[in-house]
C-alpha positions as CSV (number, residue, x, y, z in Angstrom):
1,X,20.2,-102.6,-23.2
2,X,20.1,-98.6,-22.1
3,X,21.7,-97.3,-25.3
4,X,18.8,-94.8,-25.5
5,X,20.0,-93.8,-21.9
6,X,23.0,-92.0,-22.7
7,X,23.8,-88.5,-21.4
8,X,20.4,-89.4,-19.4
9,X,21.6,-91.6,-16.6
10,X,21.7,-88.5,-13.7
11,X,18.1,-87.6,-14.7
12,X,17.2,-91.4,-14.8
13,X,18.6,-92.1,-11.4
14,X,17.3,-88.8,-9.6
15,X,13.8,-89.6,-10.3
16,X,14.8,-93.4,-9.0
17,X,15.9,-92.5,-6.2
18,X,13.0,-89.3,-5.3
19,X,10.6,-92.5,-6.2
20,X,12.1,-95.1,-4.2
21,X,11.9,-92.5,-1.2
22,X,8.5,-91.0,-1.8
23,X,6.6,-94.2,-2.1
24,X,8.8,-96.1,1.1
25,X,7.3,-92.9,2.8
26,X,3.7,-93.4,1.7
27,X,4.3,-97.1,2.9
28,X,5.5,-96.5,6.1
29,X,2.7,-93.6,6.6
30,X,-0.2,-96.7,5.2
31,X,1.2,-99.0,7.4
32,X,1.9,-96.9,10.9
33,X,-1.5,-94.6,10.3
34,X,-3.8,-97.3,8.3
35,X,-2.5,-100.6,8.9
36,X,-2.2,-101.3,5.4
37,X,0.3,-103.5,4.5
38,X,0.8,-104.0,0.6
39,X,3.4,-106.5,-0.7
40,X,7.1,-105.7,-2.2
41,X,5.8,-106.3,-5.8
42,X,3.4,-103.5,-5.5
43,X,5.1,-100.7,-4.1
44,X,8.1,-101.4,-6.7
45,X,5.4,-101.4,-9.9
46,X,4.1,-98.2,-7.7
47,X,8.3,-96.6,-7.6
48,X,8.2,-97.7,-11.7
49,X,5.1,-96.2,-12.6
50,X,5.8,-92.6,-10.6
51,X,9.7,-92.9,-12.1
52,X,8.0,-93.6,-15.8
53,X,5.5,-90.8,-15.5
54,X,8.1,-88.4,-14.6
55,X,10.6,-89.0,-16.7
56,X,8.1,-88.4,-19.3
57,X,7.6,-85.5,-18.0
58,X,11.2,-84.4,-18.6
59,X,12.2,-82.7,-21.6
60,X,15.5,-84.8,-22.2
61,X,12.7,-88.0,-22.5
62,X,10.0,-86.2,-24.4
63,X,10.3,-88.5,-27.6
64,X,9.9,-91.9,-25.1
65,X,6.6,-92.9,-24.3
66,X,5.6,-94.5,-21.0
67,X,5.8,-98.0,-22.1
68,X,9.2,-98.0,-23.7
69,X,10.3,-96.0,-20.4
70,X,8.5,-98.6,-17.8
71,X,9.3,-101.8,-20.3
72,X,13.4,-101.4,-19.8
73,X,13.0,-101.3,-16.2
74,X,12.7,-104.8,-15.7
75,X,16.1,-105.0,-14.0
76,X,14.3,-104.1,-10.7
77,X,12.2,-106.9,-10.5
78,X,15.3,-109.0,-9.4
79,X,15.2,-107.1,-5.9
């Protein structure tokens, strides 16, 4: 399933992980400072959209465009 992943998984999971942070920040800062409140499904298309957009910008992904990058992520729709 990730065979175009190889030698790219640190990269891959960095940005993961800086995304999963980053947007669990702007959350908490919506819902404490705004009262927004947005559901789970959103903020993860949100973490797979920045992650997608960024590992675009990498050089190591330069050939993959967004939509092959965002369309293998549908692992995380299982959490």
């Amino acid at each position: 399933m990730f065979k175009f992943l190889k030698g790219r998984t640190k990269v891959l999971w960095r940005y993961a992980s800086l995304a999963i942070l980053w947007h669990v920040w702007l959350e908490s800062n919506g819902r404490i400072f705004n009262h927004l409140d947005r559901i789970q499904g959103d903020i993860w298309d949100d973490i797979k959209r920045s992650v997608g957009a960024w590992l675009q910008n990498d050089h190591q992904f330069k050939l993959w465009d967004r939509q092959s990058l965002l369309g293998n992520w549908n692992f995380f729709d299982y959490f």
